[in-house]
Structures are given as C-alpha cells and as structure tokens.
C-alpha positions as CSV (number, residue, x, y, z in Angstrom):
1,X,50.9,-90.9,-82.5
2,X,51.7,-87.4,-81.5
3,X,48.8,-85.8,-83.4
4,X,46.2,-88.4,-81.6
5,X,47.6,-87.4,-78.5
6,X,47.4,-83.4,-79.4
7,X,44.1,-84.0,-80.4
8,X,42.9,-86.1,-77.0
9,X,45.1,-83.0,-75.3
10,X,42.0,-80.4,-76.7
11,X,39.6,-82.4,-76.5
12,X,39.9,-82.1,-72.9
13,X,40.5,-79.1,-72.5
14,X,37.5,-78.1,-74.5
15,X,35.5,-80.2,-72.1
16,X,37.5,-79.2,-68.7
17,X,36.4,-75.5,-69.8
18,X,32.5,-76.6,-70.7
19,X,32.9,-78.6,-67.1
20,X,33.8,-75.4,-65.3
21,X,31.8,-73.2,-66.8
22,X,28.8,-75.4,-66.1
23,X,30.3,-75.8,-62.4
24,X,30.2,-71.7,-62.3
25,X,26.4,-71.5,-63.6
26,X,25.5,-74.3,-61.4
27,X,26.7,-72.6,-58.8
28,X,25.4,-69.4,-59.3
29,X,21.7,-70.9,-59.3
30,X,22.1,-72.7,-55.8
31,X,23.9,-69.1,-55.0
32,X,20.6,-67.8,-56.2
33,X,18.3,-70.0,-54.4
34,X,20.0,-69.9,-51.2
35,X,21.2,-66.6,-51.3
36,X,19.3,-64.0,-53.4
37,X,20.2,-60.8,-54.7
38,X,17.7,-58.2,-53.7
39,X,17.2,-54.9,-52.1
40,X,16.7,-53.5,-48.8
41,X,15.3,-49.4,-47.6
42,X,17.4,-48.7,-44.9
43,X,16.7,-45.3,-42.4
44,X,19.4,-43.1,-42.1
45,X,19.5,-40.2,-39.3
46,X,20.7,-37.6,-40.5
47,X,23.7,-35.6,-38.8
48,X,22.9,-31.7,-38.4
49,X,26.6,-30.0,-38.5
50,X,26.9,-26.1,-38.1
51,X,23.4,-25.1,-37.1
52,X,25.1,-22.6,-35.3
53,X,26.2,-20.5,-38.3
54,X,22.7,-19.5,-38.8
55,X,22.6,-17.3,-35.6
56,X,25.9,-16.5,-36.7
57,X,24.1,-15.3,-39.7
58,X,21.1,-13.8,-38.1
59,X,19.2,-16.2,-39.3
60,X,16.3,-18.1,-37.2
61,X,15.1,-21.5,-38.4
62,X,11.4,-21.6,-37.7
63,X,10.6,-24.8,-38.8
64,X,13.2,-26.8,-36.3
65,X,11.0,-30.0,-36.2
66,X,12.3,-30.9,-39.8
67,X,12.3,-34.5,-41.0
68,X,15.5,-35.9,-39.0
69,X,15.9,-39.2,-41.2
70,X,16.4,-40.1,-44.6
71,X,15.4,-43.7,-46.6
72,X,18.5,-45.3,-48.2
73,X,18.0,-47.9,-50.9
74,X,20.8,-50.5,-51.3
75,X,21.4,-53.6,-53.3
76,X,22.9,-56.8,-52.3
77,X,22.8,-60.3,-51.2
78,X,20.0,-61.2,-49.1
79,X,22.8,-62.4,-46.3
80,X,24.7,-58.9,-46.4
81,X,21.7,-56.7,-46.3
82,X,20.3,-58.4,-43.2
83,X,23.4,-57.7,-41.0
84,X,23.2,-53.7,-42.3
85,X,21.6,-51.3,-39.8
86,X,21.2,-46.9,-40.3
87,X,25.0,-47.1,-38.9
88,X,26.7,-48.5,-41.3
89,X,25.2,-45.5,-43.3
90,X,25.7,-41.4,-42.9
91,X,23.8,-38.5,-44.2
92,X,25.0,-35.1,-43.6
93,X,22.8,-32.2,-43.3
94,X,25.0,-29.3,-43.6
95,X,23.6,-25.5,-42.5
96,X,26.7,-24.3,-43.6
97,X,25.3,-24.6,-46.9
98,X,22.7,-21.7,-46.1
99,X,23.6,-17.9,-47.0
100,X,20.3,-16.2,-46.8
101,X,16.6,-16.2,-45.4
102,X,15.6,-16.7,-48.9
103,X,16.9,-20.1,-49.1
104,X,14.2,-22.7,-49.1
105,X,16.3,-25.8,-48.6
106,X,19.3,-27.7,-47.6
107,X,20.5,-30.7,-49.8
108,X,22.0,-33.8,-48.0
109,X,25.3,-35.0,-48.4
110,X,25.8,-38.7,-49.3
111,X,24.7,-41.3,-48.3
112,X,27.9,-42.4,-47.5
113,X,28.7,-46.7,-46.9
114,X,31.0,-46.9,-43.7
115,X,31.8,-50.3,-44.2
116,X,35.5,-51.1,-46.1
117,X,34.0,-54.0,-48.3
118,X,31.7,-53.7,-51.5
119,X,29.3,-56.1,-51.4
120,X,26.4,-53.6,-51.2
121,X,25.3,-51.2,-54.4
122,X,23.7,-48.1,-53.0
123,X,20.6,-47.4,-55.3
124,X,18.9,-43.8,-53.8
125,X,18.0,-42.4,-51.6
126,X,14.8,-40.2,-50.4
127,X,14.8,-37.2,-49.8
128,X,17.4,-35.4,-51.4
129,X,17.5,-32.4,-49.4
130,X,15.3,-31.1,-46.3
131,X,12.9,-28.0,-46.5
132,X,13.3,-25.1,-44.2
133,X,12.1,-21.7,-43.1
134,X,14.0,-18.9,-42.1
135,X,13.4,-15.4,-40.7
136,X,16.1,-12.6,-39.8
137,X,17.4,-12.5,-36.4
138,X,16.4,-9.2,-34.4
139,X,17.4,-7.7,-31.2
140,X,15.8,-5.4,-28.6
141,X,17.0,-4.4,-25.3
142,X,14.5,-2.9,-22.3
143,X,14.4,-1.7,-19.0
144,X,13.0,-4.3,-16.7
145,X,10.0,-3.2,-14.8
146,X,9.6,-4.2,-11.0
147,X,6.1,-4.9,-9.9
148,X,5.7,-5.0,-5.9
149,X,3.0,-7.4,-5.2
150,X,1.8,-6.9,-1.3
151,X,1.7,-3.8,1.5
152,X,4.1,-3.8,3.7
153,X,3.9,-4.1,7.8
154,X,1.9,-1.1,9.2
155,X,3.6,2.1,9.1
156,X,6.7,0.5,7.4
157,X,7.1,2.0,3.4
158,X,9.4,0.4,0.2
159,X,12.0,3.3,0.4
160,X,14.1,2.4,-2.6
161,X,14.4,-0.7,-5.5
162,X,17.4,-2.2,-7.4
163,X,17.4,-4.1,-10.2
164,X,20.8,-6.4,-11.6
165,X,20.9,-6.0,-14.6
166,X,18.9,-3.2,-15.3
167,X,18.6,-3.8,-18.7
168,X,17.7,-7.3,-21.0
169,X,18.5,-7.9,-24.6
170,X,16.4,-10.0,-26.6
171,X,17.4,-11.7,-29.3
172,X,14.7,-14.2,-31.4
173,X,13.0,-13.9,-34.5
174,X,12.1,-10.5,-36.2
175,X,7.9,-11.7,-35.9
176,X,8.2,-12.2,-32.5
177,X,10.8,-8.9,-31.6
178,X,8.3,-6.9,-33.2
179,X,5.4,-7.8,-30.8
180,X,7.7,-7.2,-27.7
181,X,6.4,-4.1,-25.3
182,X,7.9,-4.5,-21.6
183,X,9.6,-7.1,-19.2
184,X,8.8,-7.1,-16.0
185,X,9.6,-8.9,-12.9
186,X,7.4,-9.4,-9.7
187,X,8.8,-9.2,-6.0
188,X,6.8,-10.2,-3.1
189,X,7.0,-7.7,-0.4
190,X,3.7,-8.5,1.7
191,X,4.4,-8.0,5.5
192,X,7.8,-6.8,5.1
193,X,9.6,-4.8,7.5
194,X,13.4,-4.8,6.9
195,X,15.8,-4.9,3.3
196,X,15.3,-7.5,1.7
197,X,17.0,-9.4,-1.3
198,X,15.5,-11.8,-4.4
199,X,17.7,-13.7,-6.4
200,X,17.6,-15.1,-9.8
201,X,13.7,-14.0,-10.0
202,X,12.3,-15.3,-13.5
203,X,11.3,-12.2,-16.0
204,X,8.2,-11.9,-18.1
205,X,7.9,-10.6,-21.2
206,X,4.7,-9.4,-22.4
207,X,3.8,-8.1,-26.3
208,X,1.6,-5.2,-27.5
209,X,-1.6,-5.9,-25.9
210,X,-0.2,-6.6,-22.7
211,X,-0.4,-10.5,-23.1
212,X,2.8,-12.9,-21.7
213,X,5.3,-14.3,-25.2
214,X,5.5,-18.1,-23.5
215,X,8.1,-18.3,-25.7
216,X,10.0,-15.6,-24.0
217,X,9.4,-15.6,-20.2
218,X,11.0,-17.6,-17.8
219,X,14.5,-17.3,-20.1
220,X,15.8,-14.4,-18.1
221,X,16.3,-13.9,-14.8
222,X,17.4,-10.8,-12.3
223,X,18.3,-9.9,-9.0
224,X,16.1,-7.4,-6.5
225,X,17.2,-5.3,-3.6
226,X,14.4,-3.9,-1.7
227,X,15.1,-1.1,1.1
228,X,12.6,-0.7,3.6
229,X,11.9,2.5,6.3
230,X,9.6,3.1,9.0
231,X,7.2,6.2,8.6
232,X,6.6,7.7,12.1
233,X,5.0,11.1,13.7
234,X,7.2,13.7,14.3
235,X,6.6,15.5,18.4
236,X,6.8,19.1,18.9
237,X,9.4,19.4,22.1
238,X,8.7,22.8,23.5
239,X,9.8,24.5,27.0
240,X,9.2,27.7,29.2
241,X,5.8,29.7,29.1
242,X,4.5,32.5,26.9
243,X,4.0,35.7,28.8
244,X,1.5,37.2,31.1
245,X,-2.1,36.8,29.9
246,X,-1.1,34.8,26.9
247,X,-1.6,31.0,26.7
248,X,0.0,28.2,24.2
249,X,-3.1,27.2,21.9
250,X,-1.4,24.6,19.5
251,X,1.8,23.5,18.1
252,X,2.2,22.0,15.1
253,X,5.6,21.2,12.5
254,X,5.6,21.6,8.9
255,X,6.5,17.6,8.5
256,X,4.2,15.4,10.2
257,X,5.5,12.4,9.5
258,X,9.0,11.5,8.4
259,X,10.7,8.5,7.3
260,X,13.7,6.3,9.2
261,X,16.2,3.8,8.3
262,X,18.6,2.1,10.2
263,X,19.1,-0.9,12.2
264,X,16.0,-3.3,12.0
265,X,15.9,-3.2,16.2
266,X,16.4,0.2,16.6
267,X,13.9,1.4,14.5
268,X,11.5,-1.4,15.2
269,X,10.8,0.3,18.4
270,X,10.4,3.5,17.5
271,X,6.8,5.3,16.9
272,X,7.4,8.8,16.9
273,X,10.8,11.3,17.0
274,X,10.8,14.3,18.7
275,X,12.2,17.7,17.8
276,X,15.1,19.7,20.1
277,X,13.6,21.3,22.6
278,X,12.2,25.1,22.0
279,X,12.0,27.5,24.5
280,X,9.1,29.9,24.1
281,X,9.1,31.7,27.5
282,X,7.8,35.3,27.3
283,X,6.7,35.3,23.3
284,X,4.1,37.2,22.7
285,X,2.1,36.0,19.5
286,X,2.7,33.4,17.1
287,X,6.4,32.2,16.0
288,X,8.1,29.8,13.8
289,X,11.1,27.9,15.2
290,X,13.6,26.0,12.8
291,X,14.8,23.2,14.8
292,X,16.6,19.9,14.0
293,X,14.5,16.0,15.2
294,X,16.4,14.2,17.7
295,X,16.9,11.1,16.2
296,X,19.1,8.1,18.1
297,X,22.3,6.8,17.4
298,X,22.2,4.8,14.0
299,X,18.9,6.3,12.9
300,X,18.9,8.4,9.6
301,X,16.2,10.6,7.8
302,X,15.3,9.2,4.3
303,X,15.0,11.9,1.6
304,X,15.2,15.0,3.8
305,X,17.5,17.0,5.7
306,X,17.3,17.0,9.6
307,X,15.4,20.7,9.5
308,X,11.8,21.3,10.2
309,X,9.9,24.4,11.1
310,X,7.8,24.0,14.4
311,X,4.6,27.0,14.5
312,X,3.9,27.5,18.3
313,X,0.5,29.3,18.3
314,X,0.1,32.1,21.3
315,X,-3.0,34.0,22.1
316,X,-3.5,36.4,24.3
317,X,-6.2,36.4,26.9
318,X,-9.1,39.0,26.6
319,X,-12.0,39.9,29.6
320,X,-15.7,40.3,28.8
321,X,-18.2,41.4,30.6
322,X,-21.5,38.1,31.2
323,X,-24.5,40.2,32.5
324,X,-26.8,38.0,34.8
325,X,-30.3,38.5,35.2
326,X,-32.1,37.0,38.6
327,X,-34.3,34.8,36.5
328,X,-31.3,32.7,36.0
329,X,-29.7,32.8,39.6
330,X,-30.2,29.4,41.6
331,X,-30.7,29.2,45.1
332,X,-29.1,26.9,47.1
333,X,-29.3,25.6,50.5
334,X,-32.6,27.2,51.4
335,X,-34.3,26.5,54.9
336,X,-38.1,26.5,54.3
337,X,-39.0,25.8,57.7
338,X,-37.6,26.1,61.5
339,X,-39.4,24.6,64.5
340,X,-41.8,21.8,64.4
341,X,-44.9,21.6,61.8
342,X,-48.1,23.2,64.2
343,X,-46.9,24.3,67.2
344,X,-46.0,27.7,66.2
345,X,-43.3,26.9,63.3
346,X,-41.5,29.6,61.0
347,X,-41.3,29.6,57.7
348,X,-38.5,30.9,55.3
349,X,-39.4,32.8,51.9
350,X,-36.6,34.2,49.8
351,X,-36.3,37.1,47.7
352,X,-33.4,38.2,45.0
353,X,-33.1,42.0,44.9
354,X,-30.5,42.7,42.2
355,X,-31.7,42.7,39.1
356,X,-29.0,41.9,37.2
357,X,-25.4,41.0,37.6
358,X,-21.8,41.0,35.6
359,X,-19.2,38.6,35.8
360,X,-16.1,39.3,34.4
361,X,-13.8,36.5,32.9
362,X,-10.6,36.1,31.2
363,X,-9.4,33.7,28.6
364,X,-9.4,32.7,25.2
365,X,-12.0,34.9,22.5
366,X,-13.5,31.3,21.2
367,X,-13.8,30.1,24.3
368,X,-15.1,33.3,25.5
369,X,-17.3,33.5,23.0
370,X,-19.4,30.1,24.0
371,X,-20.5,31.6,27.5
372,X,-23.6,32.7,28.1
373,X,-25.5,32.9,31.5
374,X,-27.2,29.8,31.4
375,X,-23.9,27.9,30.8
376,X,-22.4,29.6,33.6
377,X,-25.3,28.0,35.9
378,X,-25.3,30.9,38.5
379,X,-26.0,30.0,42.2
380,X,-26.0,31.5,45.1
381,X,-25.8,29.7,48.7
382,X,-28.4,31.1,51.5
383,X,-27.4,28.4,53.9
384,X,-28.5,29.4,57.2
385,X,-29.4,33.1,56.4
386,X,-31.7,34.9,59.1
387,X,-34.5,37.1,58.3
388,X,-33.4,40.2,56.9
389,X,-31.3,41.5,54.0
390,X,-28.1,40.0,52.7
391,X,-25.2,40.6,50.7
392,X,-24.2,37.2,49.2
393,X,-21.7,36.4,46.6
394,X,-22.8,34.8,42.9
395,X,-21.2,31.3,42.3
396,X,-20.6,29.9,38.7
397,X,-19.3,26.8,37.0
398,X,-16.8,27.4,34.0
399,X,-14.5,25.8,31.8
400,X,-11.2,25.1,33.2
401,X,-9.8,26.9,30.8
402,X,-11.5,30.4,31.4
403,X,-10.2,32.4,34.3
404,X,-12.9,34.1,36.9
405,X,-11.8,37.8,37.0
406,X,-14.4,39.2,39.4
407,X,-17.8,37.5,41.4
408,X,-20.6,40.0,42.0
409,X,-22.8,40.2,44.9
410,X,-26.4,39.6,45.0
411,X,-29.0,41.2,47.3
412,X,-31.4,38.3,49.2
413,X,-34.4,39.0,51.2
414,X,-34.9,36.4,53.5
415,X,-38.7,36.9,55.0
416,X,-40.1,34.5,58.2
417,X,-43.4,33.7,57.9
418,X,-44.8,32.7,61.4
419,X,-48.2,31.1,63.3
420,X,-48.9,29.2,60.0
421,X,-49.7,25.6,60.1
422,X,-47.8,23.7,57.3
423,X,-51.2,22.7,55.0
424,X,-52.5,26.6,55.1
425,X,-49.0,27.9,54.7
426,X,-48.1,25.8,51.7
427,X,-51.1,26.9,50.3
428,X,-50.9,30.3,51.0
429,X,-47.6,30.2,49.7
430,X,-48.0,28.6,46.9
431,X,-50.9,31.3,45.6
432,X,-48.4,34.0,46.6
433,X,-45.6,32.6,45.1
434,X,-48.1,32.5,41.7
435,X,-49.4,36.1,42.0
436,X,-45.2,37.3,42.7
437,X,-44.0,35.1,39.4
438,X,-46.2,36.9,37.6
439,X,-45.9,40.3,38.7
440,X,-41.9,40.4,40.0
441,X,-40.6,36.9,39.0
442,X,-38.3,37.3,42.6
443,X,-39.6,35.8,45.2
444,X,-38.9,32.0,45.9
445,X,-41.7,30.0,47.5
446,X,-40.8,26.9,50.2
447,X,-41.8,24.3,48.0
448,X,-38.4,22.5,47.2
449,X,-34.3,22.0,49.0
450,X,-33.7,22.3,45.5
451,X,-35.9,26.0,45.1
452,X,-37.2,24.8,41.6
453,X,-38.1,27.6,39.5
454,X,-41.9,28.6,38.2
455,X,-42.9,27.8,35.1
456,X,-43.4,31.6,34.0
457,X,-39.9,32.1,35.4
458,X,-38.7,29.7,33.3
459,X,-40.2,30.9,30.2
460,X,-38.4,34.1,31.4
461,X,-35.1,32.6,30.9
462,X,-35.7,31.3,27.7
463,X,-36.4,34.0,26.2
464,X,-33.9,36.3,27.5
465,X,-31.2,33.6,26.7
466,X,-32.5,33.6,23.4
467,X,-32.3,37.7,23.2
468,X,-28.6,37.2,24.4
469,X,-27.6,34.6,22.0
470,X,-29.0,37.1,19.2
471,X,-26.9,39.8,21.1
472,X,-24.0,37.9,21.0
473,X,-24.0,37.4,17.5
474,X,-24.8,40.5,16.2
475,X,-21.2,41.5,18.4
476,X,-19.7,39.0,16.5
477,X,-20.9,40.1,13.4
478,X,-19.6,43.9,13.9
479,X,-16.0,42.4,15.2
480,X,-15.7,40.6,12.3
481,X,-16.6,43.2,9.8
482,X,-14.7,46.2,12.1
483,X,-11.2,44.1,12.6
C-alpha cells in the first residue's frame, strides 16, 4: 500500500513540474506577443564639463559647433523602452581629457542608465568620441588709436585727448593674433565747443591690410576725454607818441593767434586778447617790447607762457622837393566876361607867368615816393582878380597822410579885353588862344568856368609827367644802390 501511494506521490510531482514548466513557456509566448523584446536608438546630449581648462591651457577650440548628441542603443521590453527618453541617459564629454593642440579627439564617457532598475541592456552607442581642432592661445596688447571724426565750431581747436585704458590685450587664437595691426576708436566731435566726455565707446580692430577682424571689434570698449580751447587774435595795446617827425607805421606781435581755456561762458565771448599796454612816447626807430596778454579772471594760455614780443615800427618823416610846371596848374574861378554881351562888355584873358613851381612836403619815403605833379592836381583861384599882375598862392590835394611844408606862389596876368562883341571876341579868342598854345602854352582863353586846357597843352603834360616818372625812378634806382 505504501509503495502505490509513493509511486502516485511522483507521479505527480513529475506532472505538477511538466504543468509549471508548460505554465512558464506558455507564458513567455503571450509575454512575447503582448510585450516583445526589442530595441530602441535613443539621443543622448551630451554634457560638456571643463571646457574652461583649455584657455587654461592656451588652447583655442576652433571647431566649437561639434556634434552636441550621441545615439544610444538599448534593449528591452517594448513597454520599458517606450517610457525612456535622452534623460534617463548621460554622456560626458570631458575637455579635461585634452593636454595638447595635437590632440585630435575627445572620447565620451558612458553612457550611463540613471534609472535604479535593470530592465534595459544598453547595446552601443555612436559615436565613441567627438572630433576637435585646436590652435595655441596668443596674446597681444596695443595702444588704442583715437580717430576724431568732425571740425569743431569756428575758431574753437581739440586741445588735448584721453584715452581709459590706454592700452587693450587681446587674447584669441594664434591665426587670428597674427593678422592683428591697430585698434582704434572713433569720437564724434563735429560742432563742438566745450570738454567733452564718451563712455564705453566700442573699439575696432583692424588686421594687416587695414580691413575690420568682425570677430574682434565691438568686444572692447574705452572711455574719451576731449579738451576743447578757443583760438583767438592777439591786439597790440600801445600808448604815447613817437617823437617829432616820426610817425607809428605798424605794429605787429610775434604770436598772432593764441589759444584759451577756461570757463565755457567766459571764453565763449571772447574774440581777441589784448597785450599790457606799451608806452612808445619819444622812440625814435623801430623797438621790440616783451609784454605779458591781459587775459580775464579764469582764462588760461594753452601751451605757452604769458610772454610775447610786440615790434612797434617807427619811421621818420623826410621833405622832398615836387617841381610844378604851368602846364599842369588849373585855374579856377575865372571871370571871362563883365558887363553885358554888346554894349561895350569886357572880357577876361589869363596868363600864368612862372614857369615852374616847388612844393615841399613831408611824410613818409613810400608815400613820398607816389607823388608826382599830376596827383597833386595844382590849382590856383583867380576869383575876382582885376586886370593886372598878381601874386597868387598854388593849391594842392594830398594824402592825409603827407604833410604840406611850404605853397609857392604863382605869377597871373590877368588881361581885359574891351569893345568886343561876344561872337567876334570868341572867335578872336579862340584863334589867339590857338597861335599862344602853340607858341607859349600860358595864356588861358574865355572859353570855359572850368578853363579847360588845349589839347597841345595837354599833350604837354603828358609828356613831362612821363619824363618825371622816368626821373623819379632813376632817383630811386641810385638810393637803392647808394644806401
């Protein structure tokens, strides 16, 4: 009995473990169906970590738009792999792992699962590692140039320029170091009259061939100070006279312009400083005179001391002799006729005796020298002379600036010519006055208030004018060559 129960015991057993093993199989193929095992490419990002080692390093990576994602291959059941995301993943992209510009590459680290169960197998994963480039970090450092784009107001000047910093260092990669020539920055100073001050104005760099690095400008920035002073004309102050027979012909100072600063309302209304006054009474020739400007309150001299030298030019005055023939001499004033026209009228014919005249004058040699006597127009009034002979003072028209020394005095012949109608004494006259131009060139005819001159007289004064111009430079001539 026992062993037939021992034997119904195994037999059971025997098929309870067939049952369950067929239960487990069974199972796995509805798992299967339902639930399949497969596989799944996932994208990782990657995670940079100590990119800052290669400046550290001096090394520049060229190539910074490297592949930022990796592709993960994992295993698993269709369920698990649908809820994984990049996430639940990490790849680590390490610069650390660089040590020199001849490195070509970087490999990855991992991929790593984050998640604490195993129900994923991670196949691969591509790629490995990430390519880079690399160049040596290089350094420069240059002056910054300031450009001045503009003029400034009228008669104001850009005295002095700052620049903070002075100087930029550049740092980048050794390609692009190499190419770099200047910096420069620009300040806008069109229409400016006072200081002025530009902050955090953007630098550009430019290479070689004087063309702008993009990748350079705009990165930097400086501050500019601009000064600003007022150019104006500096006045010779002088006082007192030079003496006797001298005269002040020019002053001038060795600065004509200088340059102010101060105040932007004070010196906005000044145009011109003046020097301390200098007293010139009794010199004799021409002096120099140091002297200080007299500048107002607040105002200061850019780039010079308050000195200048002031030349105050004296001449003395010299007398010359003008000789004055008759043929130039004007009459004035004459009175042709007295009484009425036919009943018995007089007539009035005038005659210069002298010659030849001399005026003497005084003043200056260059003014001196541009007299002659037909600029001196000499005249003489005969206003209401009777017949006969008369003494009668010459009359002449100078520049104000030339002093008349001494006026000679002219013989006139007045003649009355009476019982002459007016037709046969204008005739008669005017033959007469024909025949005495040609023969004396003296005699004035009635014809004219204004006693025009004849046309041989005329010719007359040309040509001695023209004599006396020669003369006159021939005497110039012999002064200049017998100082």
């Amino acid at each position: 009995m026992a062993g037939k129960l021992a034997n119904l015991f195994n037999r059971d057993i025997t098929i309870k473990i067939i049952s369950a093993f067929l239960g487990v199989m069974l199972w796995f193929v509805v798992l299967n169906i339902n639930d399949p095992y497969t596989e799944r490419k996932i994208y990782v990002e990657l995670e940079v970590r100590n990119e800052n080692v290669l400046q550290e390093r001096n090394l520049y990576l060229t190539n910074r738009n490297f592949r930022r994602t990796v592709e993960v291959l994992v295993r698993g059941r269709e369920s698990t792999l649908n809820t994984l995301s990049g996430a639940d993943f990490e790849a680590i992209l390490d610069f650390k792992k660089v040590s020199s510009v001849n490195d070509k590459s970087v490999t990855i680290d991992g991929p790593y699962y984050l998640r604490n169960d195993k129900q994923i197998e991670i196949a691969g994963m591509v790629p490995k590692e990430i390519p880079i480039q690399l160049e040596n970090i290089s350094s420069i450092e240059l002056p910054v140039k300031l450009e001045l784009k503009g003029v400034p107001k009228t008669s104001y000047k850009v005295i002095r320029t700052a620049i903070e910093p002075e100087y930029i260092s550049i740092s980048d990669r050794g390609s692009i170091i190499n190419e770099v020539s200047e910096i420069r920055v620009i300040a806008d100073i069109n229409n400016i009259d006072r200081d002025k001050k530009l902050v955090n104005q953007y630098c550009v760099v430019y290479d070689k061939e004087n063309k702008e690095i993009t990748a350079l400008s705009n990165k930097f920035t400086v501050n500019i100070s601009v000064e600003v002073g007022r150019e104006v004309n500096v006045e010779p102050s002088v006082s007192g006279e030079p003496a006797g027979d001298h005269v002040l012909t020019g002053r001038k100072v060795n600065i004509s312009k200088v340059v102010i600063t101060g105040p932007y309302d004070t010196i906005s209304n000044i145009t011109s400083v003046s020097t301390n006054p200098i007293n010139i009474d009794g010199i004799t020739s021409t002096q120099d005179f140091k002297t200080s400007l007299n500048l107002p309150e607040g105002v200061k001299l850019f780039n010079m001391e308050n000195e200048v030298t002031v030349t105050v030019e004296v001449e003395s005055l010299e007398e010359r002799e003008i000789t004055i023939n008759k043929q130039f001499i004007n009459i004035e004033n004459a009175w042709y006729q007295v009484g009425l026209p036919g009943y018995n009228g007089k007539f009035l014919q005038y005659e210069i005796l002298t010659e030849s005249c001399k005026v003497v004058l005084k003043g200056r040699r260059a003014d001196l020298n541009m007299v002659n006597q037909s600029i001196l127009t000499p005249h003489i009034d005969v206003g209401r002379l009777d017949e006969g002979i008369h003494n009668v003072q010459l009359k002449i028209s100078v520049n104000p600036s030339i002093q008349i020394v001494e006026l000679p005095f002219v013989e006139v012949k007045v003649t009355e010519i009476v019982n002459k109608t007016p037709e046969t004494s204008q005739e008669e006259e005017n033959g007469t006055s024909e025949n005495n131009s040609e023969e004396n060139g003296n005699v004035t005819e009635p014809v004219s208030t204004e006693n025009e001159t004849s046309r041989g007289e005329q010719n007359t004064r040309d040509n001695e004018e023209n004599n006396e111009n020669e003369e006159s430079n021939t005497e110039e001539e012999n002064e200049e060559s017998n100082p």
